[in-house]
ZANU-322182 format. One record per residue (C-alpha): residue number from 1; residue in one letter; x, y, z. Coordinates in pm, 1 decimal, always signed. Example, Ala and Ser with C-alpha at 12.3 -4.5 7.8 and 13.67 -1.06 7.14 Angstrom:
<rs>
R  nr rest        X        Y        Z
R   1    A  +1230.0   -450.0   +780.0
R   2    S  +1367.0   -106.0   +714.0
</rs>
This chain:
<rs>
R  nr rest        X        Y        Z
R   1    X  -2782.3  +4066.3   +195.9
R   2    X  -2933.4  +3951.2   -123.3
R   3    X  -2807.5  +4060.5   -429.7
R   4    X  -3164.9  +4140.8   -512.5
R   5    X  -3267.1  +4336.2   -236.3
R   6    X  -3144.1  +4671.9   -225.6
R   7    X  -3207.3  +4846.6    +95.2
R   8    X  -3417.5  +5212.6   +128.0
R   9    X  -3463.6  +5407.3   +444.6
R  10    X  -3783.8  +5526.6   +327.1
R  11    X  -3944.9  +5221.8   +275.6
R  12    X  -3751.9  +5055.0   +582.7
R  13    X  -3909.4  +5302.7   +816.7
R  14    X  -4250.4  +5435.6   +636.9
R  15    X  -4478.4  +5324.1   +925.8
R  16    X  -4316.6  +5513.1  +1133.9
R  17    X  -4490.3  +5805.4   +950.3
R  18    X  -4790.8  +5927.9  +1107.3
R  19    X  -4633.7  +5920.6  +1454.4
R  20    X  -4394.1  +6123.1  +1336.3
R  21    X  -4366.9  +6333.2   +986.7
R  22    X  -4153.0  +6295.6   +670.8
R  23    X  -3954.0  +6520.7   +821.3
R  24    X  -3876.9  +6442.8  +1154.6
R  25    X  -3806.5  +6123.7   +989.8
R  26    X  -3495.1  +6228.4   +805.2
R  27    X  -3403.4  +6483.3  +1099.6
R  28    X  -3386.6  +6106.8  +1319.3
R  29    X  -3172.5  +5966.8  +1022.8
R  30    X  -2892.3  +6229.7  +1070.6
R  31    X  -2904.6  +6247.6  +1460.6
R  32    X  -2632.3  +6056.8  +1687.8
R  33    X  -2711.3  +5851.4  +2016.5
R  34    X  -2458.6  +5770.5  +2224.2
R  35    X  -2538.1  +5418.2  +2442.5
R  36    X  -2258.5  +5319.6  +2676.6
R  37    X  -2304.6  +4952.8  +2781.6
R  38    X  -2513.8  +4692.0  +2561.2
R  39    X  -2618.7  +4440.6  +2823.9
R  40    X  -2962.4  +4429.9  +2980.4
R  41    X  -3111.2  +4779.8  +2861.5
R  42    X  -2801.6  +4938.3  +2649.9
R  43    X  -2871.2  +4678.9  +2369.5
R  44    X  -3249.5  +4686.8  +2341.9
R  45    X  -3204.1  +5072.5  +2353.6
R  46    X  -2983.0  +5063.5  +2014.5
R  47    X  -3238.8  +4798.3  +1813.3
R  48    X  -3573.4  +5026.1  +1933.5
R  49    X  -3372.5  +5312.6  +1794.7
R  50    X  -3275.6  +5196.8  +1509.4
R  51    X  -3648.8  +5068.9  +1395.0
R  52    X  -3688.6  +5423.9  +1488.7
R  53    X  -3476.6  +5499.2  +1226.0
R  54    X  -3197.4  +5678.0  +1423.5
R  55    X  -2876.6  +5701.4  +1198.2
R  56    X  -2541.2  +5739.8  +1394.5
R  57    X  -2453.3  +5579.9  +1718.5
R  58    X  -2176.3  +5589.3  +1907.2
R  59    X  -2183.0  +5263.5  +2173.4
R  60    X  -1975.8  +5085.7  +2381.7
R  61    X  -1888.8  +4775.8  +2581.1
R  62    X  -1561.5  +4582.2  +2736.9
R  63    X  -1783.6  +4284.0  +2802.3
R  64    X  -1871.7  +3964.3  +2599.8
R  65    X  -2184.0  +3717.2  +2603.3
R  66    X  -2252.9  +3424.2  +2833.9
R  67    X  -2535.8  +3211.6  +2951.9
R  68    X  -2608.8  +3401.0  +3213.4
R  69    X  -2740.4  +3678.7  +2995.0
R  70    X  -3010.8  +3480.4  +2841.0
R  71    X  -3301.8  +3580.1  +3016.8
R  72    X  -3272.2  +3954.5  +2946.7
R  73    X  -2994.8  +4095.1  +2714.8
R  74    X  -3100.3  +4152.7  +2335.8
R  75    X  -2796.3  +3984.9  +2215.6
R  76    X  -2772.1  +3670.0  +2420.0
R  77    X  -2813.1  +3389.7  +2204.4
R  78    X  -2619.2  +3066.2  +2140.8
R  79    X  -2451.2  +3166.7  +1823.9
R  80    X  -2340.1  +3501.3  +2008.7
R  81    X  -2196.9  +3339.5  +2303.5
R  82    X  -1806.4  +3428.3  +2371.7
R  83    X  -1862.2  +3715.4  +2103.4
R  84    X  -1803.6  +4110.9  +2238.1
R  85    X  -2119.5  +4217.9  +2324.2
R  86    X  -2071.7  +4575.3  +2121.8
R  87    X  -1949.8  +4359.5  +1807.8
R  88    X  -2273.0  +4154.4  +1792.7
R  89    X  -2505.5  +4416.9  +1910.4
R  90    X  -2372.3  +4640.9  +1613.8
R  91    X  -2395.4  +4356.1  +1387.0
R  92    X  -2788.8  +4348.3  +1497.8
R  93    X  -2840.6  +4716.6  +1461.1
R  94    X  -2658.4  +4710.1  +1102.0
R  95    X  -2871.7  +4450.3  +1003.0
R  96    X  -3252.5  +4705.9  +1055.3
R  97    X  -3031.0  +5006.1   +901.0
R  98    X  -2715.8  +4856.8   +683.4
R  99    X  -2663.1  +5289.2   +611.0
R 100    X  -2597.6  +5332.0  +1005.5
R 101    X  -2291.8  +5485.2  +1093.2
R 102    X  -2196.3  +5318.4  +1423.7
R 103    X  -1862.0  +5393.8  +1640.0
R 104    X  -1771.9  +5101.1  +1875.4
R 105    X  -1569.9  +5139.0  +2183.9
R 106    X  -1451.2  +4768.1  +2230.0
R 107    X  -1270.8  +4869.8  +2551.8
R 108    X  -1549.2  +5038.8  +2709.5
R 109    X  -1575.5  +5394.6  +2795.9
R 110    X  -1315.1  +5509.4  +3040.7
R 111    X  -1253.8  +5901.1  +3162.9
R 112    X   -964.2  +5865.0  +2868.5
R 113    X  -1226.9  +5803.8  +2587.6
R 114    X  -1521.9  +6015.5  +2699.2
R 115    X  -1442.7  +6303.3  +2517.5
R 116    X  -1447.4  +6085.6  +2175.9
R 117    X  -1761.5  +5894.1  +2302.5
R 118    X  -1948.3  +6208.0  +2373.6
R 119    X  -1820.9  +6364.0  +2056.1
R 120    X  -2090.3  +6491.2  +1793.2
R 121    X  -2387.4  +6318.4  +2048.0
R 122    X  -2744.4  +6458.3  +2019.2
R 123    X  -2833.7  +6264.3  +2325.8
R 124    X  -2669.5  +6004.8  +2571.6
R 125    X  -2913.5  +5698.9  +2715.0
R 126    X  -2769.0  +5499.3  +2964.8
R 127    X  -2668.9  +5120.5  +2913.5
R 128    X  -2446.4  +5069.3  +3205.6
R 129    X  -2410.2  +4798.2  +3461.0
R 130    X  -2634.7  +4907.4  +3756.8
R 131    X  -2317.4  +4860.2  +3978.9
R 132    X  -2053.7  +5077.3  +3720.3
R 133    X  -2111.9  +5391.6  +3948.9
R 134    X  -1768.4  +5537.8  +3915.9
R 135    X  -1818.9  +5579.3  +3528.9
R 136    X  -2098.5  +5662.2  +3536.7
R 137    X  -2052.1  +5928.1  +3731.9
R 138    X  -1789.6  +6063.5  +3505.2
R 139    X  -1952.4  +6044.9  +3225.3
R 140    X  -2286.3  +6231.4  +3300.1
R 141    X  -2044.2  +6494.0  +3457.6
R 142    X  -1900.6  +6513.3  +3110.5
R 143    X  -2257.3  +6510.9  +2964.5
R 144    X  -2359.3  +6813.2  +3164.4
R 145    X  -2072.1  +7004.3  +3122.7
R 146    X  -2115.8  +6950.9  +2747.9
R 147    X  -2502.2  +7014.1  +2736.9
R 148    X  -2606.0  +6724.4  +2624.1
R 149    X  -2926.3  +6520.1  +2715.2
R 150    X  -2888.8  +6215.1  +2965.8
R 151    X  -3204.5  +5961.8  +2964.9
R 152    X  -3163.6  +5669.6  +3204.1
R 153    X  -3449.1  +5362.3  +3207.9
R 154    X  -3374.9  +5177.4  +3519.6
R 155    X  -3502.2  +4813.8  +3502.4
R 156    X  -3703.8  +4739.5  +3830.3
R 157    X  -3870.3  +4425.4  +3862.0
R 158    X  -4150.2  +4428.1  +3563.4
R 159    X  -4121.4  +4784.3  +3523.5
R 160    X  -3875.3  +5067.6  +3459.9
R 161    X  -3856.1  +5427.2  +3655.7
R 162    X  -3694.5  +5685.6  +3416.5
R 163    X  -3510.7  +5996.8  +3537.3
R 164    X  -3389.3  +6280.3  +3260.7
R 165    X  -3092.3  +6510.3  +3323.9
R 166    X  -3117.3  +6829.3  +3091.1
R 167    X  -2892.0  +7077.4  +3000.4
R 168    X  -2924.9  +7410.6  +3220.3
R 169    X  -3153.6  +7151.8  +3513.4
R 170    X  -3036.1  +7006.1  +3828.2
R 171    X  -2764.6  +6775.6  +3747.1
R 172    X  -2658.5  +6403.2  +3817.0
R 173    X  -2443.6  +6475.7  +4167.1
R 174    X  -2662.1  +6711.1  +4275.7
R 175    X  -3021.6  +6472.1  +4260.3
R 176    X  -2812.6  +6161.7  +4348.1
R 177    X  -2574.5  +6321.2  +4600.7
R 178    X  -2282.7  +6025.1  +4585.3
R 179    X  -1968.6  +6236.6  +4650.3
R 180    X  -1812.5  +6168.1  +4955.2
R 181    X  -1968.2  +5867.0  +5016.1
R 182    X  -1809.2  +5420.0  +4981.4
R 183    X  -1947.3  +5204.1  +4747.6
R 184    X  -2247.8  +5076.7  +4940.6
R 185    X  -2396.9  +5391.5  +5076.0
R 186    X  -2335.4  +5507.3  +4691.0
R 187    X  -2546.8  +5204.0  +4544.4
R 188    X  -2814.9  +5244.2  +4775.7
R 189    X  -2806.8  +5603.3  +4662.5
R 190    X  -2836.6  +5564.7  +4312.0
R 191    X  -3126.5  +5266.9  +4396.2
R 192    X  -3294.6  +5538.4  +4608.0
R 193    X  -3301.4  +5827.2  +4415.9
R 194    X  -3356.6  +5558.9  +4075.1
R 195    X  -3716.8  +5477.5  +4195.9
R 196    X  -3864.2  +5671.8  +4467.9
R 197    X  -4209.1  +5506.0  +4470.3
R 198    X  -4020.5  +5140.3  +4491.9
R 199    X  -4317.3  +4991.4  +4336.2
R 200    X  -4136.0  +4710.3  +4244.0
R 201    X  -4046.4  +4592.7  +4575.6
R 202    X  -4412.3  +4451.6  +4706.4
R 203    X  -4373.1  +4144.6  +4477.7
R 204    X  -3976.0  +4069.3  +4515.6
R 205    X  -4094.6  +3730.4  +4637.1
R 206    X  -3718.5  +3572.4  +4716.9
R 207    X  -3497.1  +3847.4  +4867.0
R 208    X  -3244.9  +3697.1  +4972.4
R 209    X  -3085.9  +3700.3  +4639.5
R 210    X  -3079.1  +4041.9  +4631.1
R 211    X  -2681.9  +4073.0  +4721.1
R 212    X  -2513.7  +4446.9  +4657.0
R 213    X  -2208.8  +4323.5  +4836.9
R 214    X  -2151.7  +4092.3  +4580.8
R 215    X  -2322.8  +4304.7  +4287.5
R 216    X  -2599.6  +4039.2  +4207.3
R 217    X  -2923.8  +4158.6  +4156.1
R 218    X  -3252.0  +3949.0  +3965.0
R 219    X  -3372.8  +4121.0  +3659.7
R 220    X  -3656.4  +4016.7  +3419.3
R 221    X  -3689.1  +4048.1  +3033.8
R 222    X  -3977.6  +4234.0  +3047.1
R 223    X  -3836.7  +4542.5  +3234.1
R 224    X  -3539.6  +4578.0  +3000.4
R 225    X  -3804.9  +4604.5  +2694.2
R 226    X  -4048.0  +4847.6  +2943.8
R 227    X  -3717.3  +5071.2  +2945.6
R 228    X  -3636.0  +5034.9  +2597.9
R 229    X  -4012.8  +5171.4  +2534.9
R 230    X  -3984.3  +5481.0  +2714.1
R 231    X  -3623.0  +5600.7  +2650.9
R 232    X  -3662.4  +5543.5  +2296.8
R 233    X  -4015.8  +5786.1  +2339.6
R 234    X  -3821.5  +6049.0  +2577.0
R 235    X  -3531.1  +6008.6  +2303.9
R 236    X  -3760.6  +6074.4  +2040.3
R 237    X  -3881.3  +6406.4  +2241.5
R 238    X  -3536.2  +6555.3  +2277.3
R 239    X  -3382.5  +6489.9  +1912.7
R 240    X  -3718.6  +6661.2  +1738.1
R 241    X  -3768.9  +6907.6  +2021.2
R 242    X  -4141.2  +6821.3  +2083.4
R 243    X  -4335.0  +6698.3  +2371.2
R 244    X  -4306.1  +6711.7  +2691.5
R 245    X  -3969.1  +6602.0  +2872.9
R 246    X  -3962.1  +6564.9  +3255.1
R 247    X  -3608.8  +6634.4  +3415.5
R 248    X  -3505.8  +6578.8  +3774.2
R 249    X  -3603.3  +6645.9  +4041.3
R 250    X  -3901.6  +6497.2  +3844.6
R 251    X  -3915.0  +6150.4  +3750.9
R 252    X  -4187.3  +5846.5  +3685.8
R 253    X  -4199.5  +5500.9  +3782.1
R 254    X  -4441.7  +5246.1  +3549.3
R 255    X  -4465.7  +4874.8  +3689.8
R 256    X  -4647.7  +4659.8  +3490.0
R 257    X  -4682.3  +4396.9  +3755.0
R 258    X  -4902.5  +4623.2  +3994.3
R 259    X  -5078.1  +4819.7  +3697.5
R 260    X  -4960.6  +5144.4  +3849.2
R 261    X  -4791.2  +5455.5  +3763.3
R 262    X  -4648.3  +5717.0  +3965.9
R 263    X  -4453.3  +6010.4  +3923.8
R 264    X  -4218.9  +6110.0  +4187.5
R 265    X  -4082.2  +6467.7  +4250.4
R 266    X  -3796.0  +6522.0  +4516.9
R 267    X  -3662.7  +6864.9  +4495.3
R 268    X  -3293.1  +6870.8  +4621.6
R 269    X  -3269.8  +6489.7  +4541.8
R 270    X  -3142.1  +6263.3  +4807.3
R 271    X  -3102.7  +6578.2  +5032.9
R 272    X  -3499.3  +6534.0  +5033.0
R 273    X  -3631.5  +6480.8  +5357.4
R 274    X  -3864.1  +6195.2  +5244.6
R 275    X  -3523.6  +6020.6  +5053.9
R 276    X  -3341.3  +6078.6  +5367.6
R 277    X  -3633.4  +5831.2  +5557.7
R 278    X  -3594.8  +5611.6  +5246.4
R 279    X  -3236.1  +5604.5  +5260.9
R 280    X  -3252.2  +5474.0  +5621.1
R 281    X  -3472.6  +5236.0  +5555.5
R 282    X  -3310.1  +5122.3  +5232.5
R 283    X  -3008.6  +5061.0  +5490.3
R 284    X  -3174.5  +4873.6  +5730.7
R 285    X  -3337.7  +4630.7  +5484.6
R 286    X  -3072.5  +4573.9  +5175.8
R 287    X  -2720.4  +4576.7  +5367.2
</rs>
């Protein structure tokens, strides 16, 4: 930094203002976000935030950069390859706000560490792999049991389909329904239950690289930003109270490629009888 230029919050985010008030402003400076994962979505999710002027984060990755990130992940770049993803994405986020107060869990987050990673958090949005189910399921069973607000943005195709998990509403196992289930029938689940109206999949135009044995799914730049949008807007809604917040069994799907919108509502989740025909058909056609 410049030994000119001194930084001010005020200034750095003053057109925010009008969107949100003076207030709320400083109320976002002193809230805490906890991101877990900074790959596709988990990294774009702590730079929108921070232009939002959120102040604390607590974030976490095991994982570093390589070309194969490039076409969606908001720290992939050729000075940042080899580098921890967390390091450089906290580098990025220090960089909007240099005042941020950001804890990084190099190692990941693990059932040892979620206490710590949870600890002070205004509101969890999900970063993780797609295919990280078994931590993921810990941790929004921590989340719950600790009343705190779980926003996941799923990247699908060129569009996102967001699902909220609230404290005192239905909770992560019981919309999703993975206990008791292997790996597979858990992924297709999760996929399932993720986007109901599967608007994505009318334009998937080479499907045979869709591979959840092997955990290899396309993605595209634009639906990691879509998601980054809209958690950052139902983040916004929780940490200043206002608006209004959907939370499962409710849920919306926006792809951009179709122009359409949908929201989706399956009361008892998977148990649904319409997710129980998509389920079947989900196994038919993906394993």
């Amino acid at each position: 930094m410049s030994e000119k230029f001194t930084f001010d919050y005020q200034t750095a985010f003053s057109r925010n203002i009008g969107w949100v008030t003076e207030q709320e402003q400083q109320l976002l400076k002193g809230k805490r976000v906890a991101i877990a994962g900074m790959g596709g979505v988990g990294g774009v999710h702590l730079l929108t935030l921070s232009r939002l002027g959120v102040g604390n984060f607590n974030i976490s990755d095991y994982d570093t950069f390589e070309l194969g990130n490039f076409n969606r992940q908001a720290g992939a770049s050729i000075p940042h390859l080899d580098r921890p993803k967390a390091e450089v994405l906290a580098e990025l986020a220090k960089n909007i706000n240099p005042e941020q107060d950001i804890n990084i869990f190099p190692e990941g987050v693990s059932p040892d560490n979620i206490d710590a990673f949870l600890q002070d958090v205004d509101v969890y949005v999900d970063g993780l792999d797609f295919f990280a189910l078994e931590i993921r399921q810990h941790l929004f069973a921590a989340c719950n049991k600790k009343n705190i607000p779980v926003i996941i943005a799923a990247p699908l195709g060129m569009g996102t389909a967001v699902i909220n998990f609230l404290p005192g509403k239905m909770s992560f196992e019981d919309y999703f329904q993975l206990e008791g289930h292997d790996s597979n029938e858990k992924l297709l689940r999760f996929l399932v239950g993720l986007s109901p109206a599967l608007l994505q999949r009318p334009y998937l135009v080479a499907p045979e690289v869709v591979d959840f044995i092997a955990h290899k799914v396309p993605s595209t730049p634009m639906g990691c930003e879509l998601c980054a949008g809209v958690a950052a807007t139902e983040a916004l809604k929780v940490l200043l109270q206002r608006g209004k917040v959907l939370s499962a069994p409710w849920g919306y799907h926006f792809d951009a490629y179709t122009n359409r919108y949908k929201t989706t509502w399956r009361p008892w989740g998977n148990k649904n009888p319409i997710q129980k025909i998509a389920l079947a058909i989900a196994r038919k056609v993906i394993l």
